[in-house]
N, C-alpha and C positions, 0 to 999 in steps of 0.2 A: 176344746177344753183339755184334752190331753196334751198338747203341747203346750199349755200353761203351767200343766203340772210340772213337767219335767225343766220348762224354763221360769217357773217360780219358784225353784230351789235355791240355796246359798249355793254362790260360788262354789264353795269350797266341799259341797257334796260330790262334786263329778274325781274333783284331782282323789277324793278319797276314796271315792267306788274303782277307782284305775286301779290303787294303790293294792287297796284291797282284794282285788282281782290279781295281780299281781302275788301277792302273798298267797293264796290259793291257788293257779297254777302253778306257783313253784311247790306244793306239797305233792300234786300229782305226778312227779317225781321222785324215784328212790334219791334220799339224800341224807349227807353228817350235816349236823348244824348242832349248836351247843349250844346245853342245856338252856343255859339264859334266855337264849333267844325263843325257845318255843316257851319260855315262863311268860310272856308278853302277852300273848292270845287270851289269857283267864281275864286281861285287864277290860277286854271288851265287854265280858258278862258284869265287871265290875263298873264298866261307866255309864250300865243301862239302869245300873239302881238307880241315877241321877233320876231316871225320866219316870221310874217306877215309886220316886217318893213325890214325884208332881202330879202323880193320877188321882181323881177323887176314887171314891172308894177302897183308903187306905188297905185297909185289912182285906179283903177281896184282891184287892195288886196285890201285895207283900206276899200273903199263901200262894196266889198262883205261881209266881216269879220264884220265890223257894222252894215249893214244892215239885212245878218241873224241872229246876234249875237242878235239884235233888238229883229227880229220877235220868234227867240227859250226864248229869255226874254219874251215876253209877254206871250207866249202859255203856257210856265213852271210856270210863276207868277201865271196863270189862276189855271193851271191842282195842284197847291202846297197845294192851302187852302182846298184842299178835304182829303190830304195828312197828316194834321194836326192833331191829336186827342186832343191834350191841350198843353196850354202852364202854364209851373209851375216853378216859378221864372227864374233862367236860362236853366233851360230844359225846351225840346220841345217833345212831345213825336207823333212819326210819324209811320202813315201806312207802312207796309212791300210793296215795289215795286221795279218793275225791271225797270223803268225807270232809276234809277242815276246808275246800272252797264250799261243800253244801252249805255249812253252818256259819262262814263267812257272809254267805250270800243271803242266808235265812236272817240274819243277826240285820244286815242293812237293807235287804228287802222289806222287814216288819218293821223296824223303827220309821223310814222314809215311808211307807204304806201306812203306818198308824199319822204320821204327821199330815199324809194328807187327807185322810180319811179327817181330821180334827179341823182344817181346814174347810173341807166341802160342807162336812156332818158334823157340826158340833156336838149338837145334842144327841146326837146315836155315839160319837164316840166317846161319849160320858157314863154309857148304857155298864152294866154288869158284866153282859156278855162279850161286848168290846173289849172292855178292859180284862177281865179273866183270862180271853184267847190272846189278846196283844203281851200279855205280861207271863201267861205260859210260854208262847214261843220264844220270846228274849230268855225268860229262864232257860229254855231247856236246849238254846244255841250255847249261853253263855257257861251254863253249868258243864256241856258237852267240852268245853275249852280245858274247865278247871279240873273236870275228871281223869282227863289226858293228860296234862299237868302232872298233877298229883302221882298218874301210875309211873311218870318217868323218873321220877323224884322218889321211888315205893325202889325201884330199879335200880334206881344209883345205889343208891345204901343197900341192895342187896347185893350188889357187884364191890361192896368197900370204898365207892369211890365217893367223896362228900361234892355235895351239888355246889356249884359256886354260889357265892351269896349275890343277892338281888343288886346292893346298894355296896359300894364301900365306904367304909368311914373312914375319914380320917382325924 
């Protein structure tokens, strides 16, 4: 059964879990990378509300999912500015940690865990208590992104420097 699980997946969960492993061993590294590019990470908290407005028990998902998604914002906002070494126009040059592969890992660990939990256990994964813990851990990976986000972005504009924009228009 266990090898069902992991070869009853999409394709395209493996080349992503590399990917993403990827992306967090390279934070375990002091490194510049600018700004833009660490703006990207918030988008994972943002593409779990897809899966948190498919849960029955709306209102139970939605508060847990914002309400830890809250509290991993504030703790990551906190834990970020120590994470900082300087900000130099659009780079940001940041401490080597293994925080952003934990909550890499936490983010696709619980998604692919909730999916097959819904597969085996339908009806346990329909429960309150499924849902409540599936939809606080995605909030409070996801919010831990945008916390971090946010403080580097708190940062720029304290150093004068204006963050580049997301999208250019033309």
């Amino acid at each position: 059964m266990l090898l069902q699980i992991f070869t009853g997946a999409p394709w395209w969960v493996w080349p992503l879990f590399v990917l993403l492993c990827v992306i967090g061993f390279r934070a375990t590294k002091p490194r510049c990378t600018s700004i833009k590019s660490f703006l990207i990470l918030p988008l994972l908290g943002i593409l779990s509300a897809a899966y948190i407005a498919a849960l029955p028990h709306p209102a139970l998902a939605w508060s847990s999912f914002l309400g830890f998604g809250g509290l991993g914002g504030l703790l990551f906002f906190s834990w970020q500015r120590g994470q900082i070494g300087g900000i130099y126009g659009p780079k940001v040059e940041l401490a080597g940690e293994w925080a952003t592969f934990a909550m890499i890992m936490l983010s696709f660990w619980s998604n692919f865990g909730y999916g097959v939990f819904s597969a085996v256990a339908p009806t346990a994964a329909t429960t309150s208590l499924a849902i409540a813990l599936y939809a606080s851990v995605i909030g409070f990976a996801g919010g831990s992104f945008s916390g971090r986000a946010i403080q580097i972005l708190v940062q720029a504009r304290k150093t004068n420097q204006t963050p580049p924009p997301l999208q250019q228009t033309r």
